[in-house]
N, C-alpha and C positions, 0 to 999 in steps of 0.2 A: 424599248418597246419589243423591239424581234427575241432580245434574249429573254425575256420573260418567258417568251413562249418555248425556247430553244432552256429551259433552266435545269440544269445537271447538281442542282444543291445539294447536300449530303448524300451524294453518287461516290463512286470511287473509279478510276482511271488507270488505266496501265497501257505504258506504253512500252514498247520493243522497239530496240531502234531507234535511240530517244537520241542519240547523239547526232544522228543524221537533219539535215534538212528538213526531212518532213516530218520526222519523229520532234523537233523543236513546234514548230508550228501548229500539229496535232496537239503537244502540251498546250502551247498559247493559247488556242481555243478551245479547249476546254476549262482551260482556266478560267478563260470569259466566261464562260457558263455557270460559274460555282462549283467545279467538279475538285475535287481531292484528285490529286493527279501522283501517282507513282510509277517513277521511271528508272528503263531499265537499255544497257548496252552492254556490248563485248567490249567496248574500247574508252579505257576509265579518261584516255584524255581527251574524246569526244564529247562524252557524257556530261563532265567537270563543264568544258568550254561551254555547254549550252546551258547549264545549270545556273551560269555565272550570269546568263543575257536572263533568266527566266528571274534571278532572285533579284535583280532590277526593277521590275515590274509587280513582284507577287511576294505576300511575309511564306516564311521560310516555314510557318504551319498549314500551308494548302497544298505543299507536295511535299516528295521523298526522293529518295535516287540510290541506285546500287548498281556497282558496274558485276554482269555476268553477263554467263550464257545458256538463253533460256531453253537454246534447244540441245544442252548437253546435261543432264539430268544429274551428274555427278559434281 
């Protein structure tokens, strides 16, 4: 009922910080929502370990993941 209202359907998502704590949990809920979700961290063994809890829950075509760093341009 709530998410209907709350519905992110063919949206797209990005996350910073995605290895962290709340960069996991921000994917989570968006994902509830129908949102295309693409994640991104500096730390490829953060990244992997929450990707591993996310592709438990989610098929492996409603997000994405690449380990950088978004605020170094190079």
């Amino acid at each position: 009922m709530y998410l209907e209202k709350f519905s992110l359907k063919n949206k797209t998502a990005l996350i910073t910080g995605a290895g962290g704590v709340l960069g996991l949990e921000h994917a989570l809920a968006l994902l509830e929502t129908g949102a295309f979700v693409f994640l991104t961290d500096i730390s490829k063994k953060s990244l992997k370990n929450n990707v591993k809890i996310i592709e438990k829950k989610y098929e492996k075509n409603r997000f994405n993941f690449i380990q950088m760093d978004v605020a170094n341009e190079k």
